[in-house]
C-alpha positions in Angstrom: -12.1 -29.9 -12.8 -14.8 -27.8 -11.2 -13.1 -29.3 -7.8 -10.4 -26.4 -7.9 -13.4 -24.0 -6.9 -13.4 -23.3 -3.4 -15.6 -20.9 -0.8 -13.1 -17.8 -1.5 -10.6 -18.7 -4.0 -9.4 -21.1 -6.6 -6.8 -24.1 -5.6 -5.2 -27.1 -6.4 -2.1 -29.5 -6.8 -0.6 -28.3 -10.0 -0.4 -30.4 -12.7 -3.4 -32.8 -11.9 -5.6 -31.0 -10.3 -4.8 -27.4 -11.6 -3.2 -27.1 -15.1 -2.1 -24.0 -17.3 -5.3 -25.0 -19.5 -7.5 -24.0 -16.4 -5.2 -21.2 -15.8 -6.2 -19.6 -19.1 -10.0 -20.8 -19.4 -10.0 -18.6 -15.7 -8.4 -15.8 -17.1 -11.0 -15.6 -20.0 -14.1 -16.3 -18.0 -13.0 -13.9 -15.0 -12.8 -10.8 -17.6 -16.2 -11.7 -19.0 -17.8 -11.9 -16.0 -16.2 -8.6 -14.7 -16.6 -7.4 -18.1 -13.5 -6.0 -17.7 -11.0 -3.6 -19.6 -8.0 -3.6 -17.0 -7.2 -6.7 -14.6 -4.3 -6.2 -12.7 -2.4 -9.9 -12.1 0.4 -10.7 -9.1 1.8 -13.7 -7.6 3.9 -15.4 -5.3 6.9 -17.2 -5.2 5.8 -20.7 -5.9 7.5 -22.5 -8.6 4.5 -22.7 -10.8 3.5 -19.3 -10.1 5.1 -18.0 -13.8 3.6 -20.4 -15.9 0.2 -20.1 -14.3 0.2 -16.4 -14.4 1.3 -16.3 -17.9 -1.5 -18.3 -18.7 -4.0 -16.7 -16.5 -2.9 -13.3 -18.7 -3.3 -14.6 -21.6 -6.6 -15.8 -21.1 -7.6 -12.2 -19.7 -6.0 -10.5 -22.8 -8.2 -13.0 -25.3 -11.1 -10.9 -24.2 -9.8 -7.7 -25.1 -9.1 -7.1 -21.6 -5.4 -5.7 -20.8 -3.4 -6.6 -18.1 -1.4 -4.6 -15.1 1.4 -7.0 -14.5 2.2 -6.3 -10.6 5.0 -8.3 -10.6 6.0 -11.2 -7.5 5.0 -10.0 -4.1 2.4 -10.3 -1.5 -1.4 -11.0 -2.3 -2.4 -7.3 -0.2 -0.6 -5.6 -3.3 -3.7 -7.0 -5.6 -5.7 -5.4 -2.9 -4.4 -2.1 -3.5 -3.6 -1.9 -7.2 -8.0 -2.7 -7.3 -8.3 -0.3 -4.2 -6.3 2.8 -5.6 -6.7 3.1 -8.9 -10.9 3.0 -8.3 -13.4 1.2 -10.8 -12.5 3.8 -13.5 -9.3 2.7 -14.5 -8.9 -1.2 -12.7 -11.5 -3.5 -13.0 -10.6 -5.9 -10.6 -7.6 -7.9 -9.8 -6.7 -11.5 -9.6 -3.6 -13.0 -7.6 -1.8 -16.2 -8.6 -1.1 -17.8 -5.1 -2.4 -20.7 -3.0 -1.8 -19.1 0.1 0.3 -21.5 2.7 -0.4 -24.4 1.1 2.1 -26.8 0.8 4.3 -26.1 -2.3 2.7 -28.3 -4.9 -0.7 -26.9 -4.8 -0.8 -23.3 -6.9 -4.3 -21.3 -7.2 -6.3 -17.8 -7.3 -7.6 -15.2 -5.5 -10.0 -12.6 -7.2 -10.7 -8.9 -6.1 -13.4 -6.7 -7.6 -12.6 -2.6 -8.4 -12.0 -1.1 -5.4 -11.0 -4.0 -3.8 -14.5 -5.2 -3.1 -14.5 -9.6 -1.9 -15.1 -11.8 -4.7 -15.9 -15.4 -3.0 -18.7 -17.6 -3.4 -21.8 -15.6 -3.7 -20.3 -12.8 -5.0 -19.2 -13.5 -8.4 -16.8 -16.7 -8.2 -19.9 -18.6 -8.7 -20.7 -17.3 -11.9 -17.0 -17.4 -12.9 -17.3 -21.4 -12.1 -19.9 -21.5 -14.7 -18.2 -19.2 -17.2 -15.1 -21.8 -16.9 -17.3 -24.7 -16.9 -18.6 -23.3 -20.5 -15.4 -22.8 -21.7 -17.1 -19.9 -24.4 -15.0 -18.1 -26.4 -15.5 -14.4 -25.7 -13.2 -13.7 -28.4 -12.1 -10.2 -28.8 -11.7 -8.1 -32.5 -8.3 -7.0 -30.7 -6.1 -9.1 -27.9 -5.6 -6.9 -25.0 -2.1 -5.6 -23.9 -0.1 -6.7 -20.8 1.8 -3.7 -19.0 4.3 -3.7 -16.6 3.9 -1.7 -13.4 5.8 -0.3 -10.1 2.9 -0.2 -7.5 5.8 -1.6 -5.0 6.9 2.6 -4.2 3.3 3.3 -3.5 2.3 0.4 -1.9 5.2 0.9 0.3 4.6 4.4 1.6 0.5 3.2 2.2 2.2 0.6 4.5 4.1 2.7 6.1 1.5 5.2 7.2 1.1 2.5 10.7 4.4 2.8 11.1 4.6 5.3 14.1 8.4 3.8 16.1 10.2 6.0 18.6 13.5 6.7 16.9 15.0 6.8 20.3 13.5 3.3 21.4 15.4 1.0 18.4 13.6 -2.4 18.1 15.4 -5.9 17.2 12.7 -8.1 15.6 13.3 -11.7 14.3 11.5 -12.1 11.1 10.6 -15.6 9.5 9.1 -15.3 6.1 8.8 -18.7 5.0 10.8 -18.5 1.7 7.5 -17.0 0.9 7.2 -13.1 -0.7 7.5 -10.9 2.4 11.5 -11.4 2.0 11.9 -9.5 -1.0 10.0 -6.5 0.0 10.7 -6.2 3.6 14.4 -4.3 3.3 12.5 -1.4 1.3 9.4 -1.9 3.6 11.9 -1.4 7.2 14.0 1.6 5.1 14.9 4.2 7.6 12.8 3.1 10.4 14.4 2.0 14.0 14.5 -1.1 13.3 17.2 -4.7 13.1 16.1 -7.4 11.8 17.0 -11.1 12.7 16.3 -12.7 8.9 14.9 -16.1 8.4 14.3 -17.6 5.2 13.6 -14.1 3.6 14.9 -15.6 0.2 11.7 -16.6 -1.8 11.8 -20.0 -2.8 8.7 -21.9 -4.1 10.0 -25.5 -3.1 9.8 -23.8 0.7 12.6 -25.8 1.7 12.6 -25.3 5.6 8.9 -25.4 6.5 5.3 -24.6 5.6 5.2 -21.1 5.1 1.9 -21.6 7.5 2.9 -19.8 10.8 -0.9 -20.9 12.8 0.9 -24.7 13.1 3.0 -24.2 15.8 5.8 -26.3 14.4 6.2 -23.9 11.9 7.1 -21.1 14.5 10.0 -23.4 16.1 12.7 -21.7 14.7 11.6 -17.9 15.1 10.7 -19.1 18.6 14.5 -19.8 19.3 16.1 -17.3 16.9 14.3 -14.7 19.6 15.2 -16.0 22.6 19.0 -17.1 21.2 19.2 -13.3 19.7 17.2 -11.5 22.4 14.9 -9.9 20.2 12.2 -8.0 21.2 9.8 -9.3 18.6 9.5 -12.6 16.4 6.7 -11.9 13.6 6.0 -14.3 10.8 5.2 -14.2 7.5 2.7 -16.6 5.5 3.7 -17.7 2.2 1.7 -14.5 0.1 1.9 -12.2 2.8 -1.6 -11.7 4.2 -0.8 -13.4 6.9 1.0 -12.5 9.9 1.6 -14.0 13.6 3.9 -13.0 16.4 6.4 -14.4 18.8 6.5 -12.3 22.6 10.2 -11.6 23.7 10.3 -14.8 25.7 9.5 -17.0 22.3 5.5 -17.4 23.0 3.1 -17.1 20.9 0.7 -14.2 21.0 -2.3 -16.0 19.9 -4.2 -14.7 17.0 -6.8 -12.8 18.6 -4.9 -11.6 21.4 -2.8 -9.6 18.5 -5.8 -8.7 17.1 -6.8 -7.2 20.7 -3.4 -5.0 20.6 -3.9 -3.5 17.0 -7.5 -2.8 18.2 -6.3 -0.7 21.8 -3.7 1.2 18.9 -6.0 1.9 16.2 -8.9 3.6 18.6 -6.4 6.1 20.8 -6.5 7.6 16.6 -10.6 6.4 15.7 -12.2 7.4 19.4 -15.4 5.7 19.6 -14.5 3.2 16.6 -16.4 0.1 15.7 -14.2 -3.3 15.7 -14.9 -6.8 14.0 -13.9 -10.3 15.7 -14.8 -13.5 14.4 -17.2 -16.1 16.8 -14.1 -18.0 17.7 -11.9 -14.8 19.2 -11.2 -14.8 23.5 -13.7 -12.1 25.1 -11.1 -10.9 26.2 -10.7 -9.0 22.8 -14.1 -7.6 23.2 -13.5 -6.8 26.3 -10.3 -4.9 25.3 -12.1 -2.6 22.5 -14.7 -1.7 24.9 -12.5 -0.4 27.5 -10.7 1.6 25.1 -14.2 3.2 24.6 -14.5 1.4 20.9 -17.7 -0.8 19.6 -17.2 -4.5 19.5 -19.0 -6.6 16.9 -19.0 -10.3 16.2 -18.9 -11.6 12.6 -18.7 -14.8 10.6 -15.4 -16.0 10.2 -13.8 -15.6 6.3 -12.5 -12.6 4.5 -15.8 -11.7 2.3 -18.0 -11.3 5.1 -15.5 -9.6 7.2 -14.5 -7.1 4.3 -18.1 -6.8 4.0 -18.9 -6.5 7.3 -16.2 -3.6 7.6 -18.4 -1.6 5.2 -21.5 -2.1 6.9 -20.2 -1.4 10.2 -18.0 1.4 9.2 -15.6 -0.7 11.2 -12.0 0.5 11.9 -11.0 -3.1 11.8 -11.6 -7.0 12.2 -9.5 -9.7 13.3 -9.6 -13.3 12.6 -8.2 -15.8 15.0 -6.3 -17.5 12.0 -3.8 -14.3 11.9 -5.8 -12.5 9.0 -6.4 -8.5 9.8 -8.5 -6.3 7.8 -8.2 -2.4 8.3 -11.1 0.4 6.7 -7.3 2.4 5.3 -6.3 -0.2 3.5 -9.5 -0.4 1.3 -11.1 -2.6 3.6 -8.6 -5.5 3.4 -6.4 -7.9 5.0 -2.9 -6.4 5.4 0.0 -8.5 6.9 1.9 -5.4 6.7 -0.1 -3.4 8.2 -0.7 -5.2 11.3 2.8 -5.4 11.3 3.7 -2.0 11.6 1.0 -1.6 14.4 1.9 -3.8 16.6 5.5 -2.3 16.1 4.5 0.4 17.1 2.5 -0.2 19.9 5.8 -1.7 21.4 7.8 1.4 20.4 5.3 3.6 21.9 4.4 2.0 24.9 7.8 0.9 26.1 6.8 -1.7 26.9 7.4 -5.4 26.2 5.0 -7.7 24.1 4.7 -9.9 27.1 3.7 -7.5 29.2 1.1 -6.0 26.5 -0.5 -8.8 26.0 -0.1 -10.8 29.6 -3.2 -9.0 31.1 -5.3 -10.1 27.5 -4.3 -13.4 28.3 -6.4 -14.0 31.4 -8.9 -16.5 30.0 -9.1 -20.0 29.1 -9.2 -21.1 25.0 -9.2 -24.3 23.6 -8.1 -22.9 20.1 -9.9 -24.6 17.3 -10.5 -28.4 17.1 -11.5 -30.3 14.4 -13.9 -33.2 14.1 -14.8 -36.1 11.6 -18.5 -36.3 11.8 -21.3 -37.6 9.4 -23.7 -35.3 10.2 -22.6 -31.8 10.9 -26.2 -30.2 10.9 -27.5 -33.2 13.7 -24.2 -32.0 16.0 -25.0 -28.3 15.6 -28.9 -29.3 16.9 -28.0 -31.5 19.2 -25.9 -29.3 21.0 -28.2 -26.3 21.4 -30.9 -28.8 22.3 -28.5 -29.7 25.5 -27.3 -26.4 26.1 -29.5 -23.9 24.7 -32.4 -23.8 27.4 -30.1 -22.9 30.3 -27.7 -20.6 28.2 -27.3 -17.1 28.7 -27.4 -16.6 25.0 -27.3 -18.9 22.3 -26.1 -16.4 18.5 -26.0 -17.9 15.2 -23.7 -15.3 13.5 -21.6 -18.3 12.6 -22.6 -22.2 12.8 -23.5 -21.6 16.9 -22.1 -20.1 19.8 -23.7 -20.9 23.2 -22.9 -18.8 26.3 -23.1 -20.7 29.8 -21.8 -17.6 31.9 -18.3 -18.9 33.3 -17.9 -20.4 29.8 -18.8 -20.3 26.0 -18.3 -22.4 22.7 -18.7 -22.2 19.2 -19.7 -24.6 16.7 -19.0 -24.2 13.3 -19.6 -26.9 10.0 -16.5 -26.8 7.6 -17.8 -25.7 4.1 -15.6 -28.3 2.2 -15.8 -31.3 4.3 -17.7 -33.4 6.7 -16.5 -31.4 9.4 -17.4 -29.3 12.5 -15.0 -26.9 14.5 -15.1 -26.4 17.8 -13.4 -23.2 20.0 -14.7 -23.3 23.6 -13.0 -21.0 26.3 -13.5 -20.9 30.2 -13.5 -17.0 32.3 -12.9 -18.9 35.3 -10.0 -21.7 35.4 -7.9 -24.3 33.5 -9.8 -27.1 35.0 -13.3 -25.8 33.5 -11.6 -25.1 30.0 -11.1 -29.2 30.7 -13.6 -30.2 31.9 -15.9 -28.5 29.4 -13.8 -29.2 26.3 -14.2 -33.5 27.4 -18.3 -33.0 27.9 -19.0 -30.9 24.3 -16.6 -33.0 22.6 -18.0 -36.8 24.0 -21.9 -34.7 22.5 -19.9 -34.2 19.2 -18.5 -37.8 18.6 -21.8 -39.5 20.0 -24.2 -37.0 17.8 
């Protein structure tokens, strides 16, 4: 069963792979490993999301350990309840979700007090072996399980982006999946100057009209035409738990992840002059580009959420963006926010007057591949072998993540998967379409013959 283990979280099909037995021996061995006195649990909308949770709590509470039930909503709440209340009165917070995985799978994602990363290396390892033990850390006295309202709160937190020009009303299509996002978005949008075009804002587990994954494209088919069919000025989307988002320009195309990422940078450092910025290896440099001509620091950083959040504290960073539509912000504890990038790119639009297309038009100058995948048997021999080719004559060759070689007119990343025989290449061109081509057919023929 120790398969359910993964680099950042727990996750598995539920019943075979993930049952409410597991459910409970995590719940026990996360609260002796935090040796904790107050967990605070959520979860999402998936259909097994109940009995999981229920037996997630009442492993916590065999320890002694009570329980702040947060109730069904997006996985940044967890964030926050562990961010707010400090490491006096929360020990840390688990949140019952597998993300946008398809709708059988069901899992966990674990936060230390004050909403400090808890991935591989820091802490879900031992948690692993706590669960593998299967001890009893039996407590003279169960622990309690309370019921709170963080949603008020959490709310008004959000809210603190939103900056909208009453007089400049915006009409946004909004897909949510039949994830979480549609139950708190009404009370999120109270008040402001905004309509909403709804899609699939009713939480349903089954998630009945598509993966509630908006980075697969055909996920974003029906915001893409609900926009242009409505004239909206926005499409956003919503992953399943919420810490997720991705947007649609007024015309129905996709504003790639970074690119956003760019946009929430040029808002946040008008407020933070001088502000540092986090992008992961496989981001355009056009987004680099963007921070430093707003007079902010750029700095590149391995791609996943612990050592962004913990590259946020190191750098003092005002934020970090991930190409995969995950954005972390230093005043919201450090943390990836769906809501909060929300609101910011809202507002940028409301401020600026101007239209997504032509915000994010001039970022869009450059050449990207996106990310590709490949089945090899030897990651490690593809990583060499490519910096043996290109590394002499490069410009620079980093190894932040995997590697990332710089030719001049173009660049690419390399990256092994941690889970799989697998390597991940992102490889953009500054100069033309043909390049990107080009380049993309000569790095990928070293790949397959490595």
């Amino acid at each position: 069963m120790a398969g359910i283990f993964k680099s950042y979280d727990v996750r598995g099909i539920v019943p075979t792979q993930l049952t409410t037995g597991d459910a409970y021996k995590i719940g026990k061995a996360t609260a002796a490993y935090l040796k904790a006195k107050v967990l605070a649990v959520g979860r999402d909308a998936r259909i097994s999301g109940p009995d999981l949770q229920a037996a997630l709590m009442a492993g916590i509470t065999s320890t002694g350990c009570d329980v702040l039930e947060l109730g069904m909503g997006p996985t940044p709440i967890s964030y926050f309840a562990a961010g707010s209340l400090g490491a006096k009165k929360c020990h840390g917070a688990v949140q019952v979700t597998a993300s946008h995985n398809p709708s059988e799978y069901g899992g966990f994602k674990f936060t230390k007090a004050g909403a400090l990363p808890m991935s591989h290396g820091q802490g879900l390892e031992e948690v692993e072996k706590l669960f593998l033990k299967d001890e009893p850390h039996l407590a003279g006295k169960a622990g309690k399980i309370k019921k709170v309202n963080f949603w008020p709160a959490y709310y008004k937190h959000c809210r603190r982006f939103a900056d909208l020009d009453p007089k400049r009303p915006l009409k946004i299509a909004i897909d949510t999946g039949n994830g979480v996002m549609g139950g708190h978005l009404a009370a999120l949008l109270k008040g402001l100057p905004v309509k909403t075009v709804p899609l699939y804002w009713k939480p349903d587990g089954r998630f009945p009209n598509h993966e509630a994954n908006p980075l697969k494209a055909e996920n974003i088919v029906d915001l893409q035409k609900a926009v242009v069919a409505k004239k909206c000025d926005l499409g956003v989307a919503f992953d399943g738990d919420g810490d997720r988002v991705a947007f649609v320009d007024e015309t129905g195309a996709a504003i790639p992840g970074d690119i956003a990422g760019a946009l929430m940078a040029q808002a946040l450092l008008k407020q933070n002059k001088g502000g540092t910025v986090l992008y992961d290896v496989r981001a355009t440099r056009a987004l680099a580009e963007a921070v430093q001509a707003a007079g902010g620091r750029a700095v590149e950083t391995r791609v996943g959420h612990s050592h962004i959040k913990a590259g946020l504290r190191r750098e003092k960073a005002v934020m970090a963006a991930e190409l995969s539509g995950h954005y972390y912000f230093r005043d919201f504890y450090c943390s990836d926010s769906g809501e909060t990038a929300f609101f910011l790119i809202l507002s940028l639009i409301s401020r600026s007057g101007m239209k997504p297309s032509e915000l994010a038009g001039p970022l869009m100058r450059f050449h990207h591949s996106g990310e590709i995948n490949f089945e090899v048997h030897d990651a490690g021999k593809v990583l060499a072998a490519a910096e043996a080719k290109y590394g002499p004559s490069a410009k620079s060759v980093s190894k932040v993540d995997g590697v990332s070689i710089d030719m001049g007119s173009w660049w690419f990343n390399l990256r092994m998967s941690n889970t799989e025989p697998v390597v991940r290449l992102n490889l953009e061109s500054t100069a033309s379409k043909d390049e990107l081509e080009s380049k993309k057919r000569e790095v990928s023929t070293l790949i397959e013959s490595a």
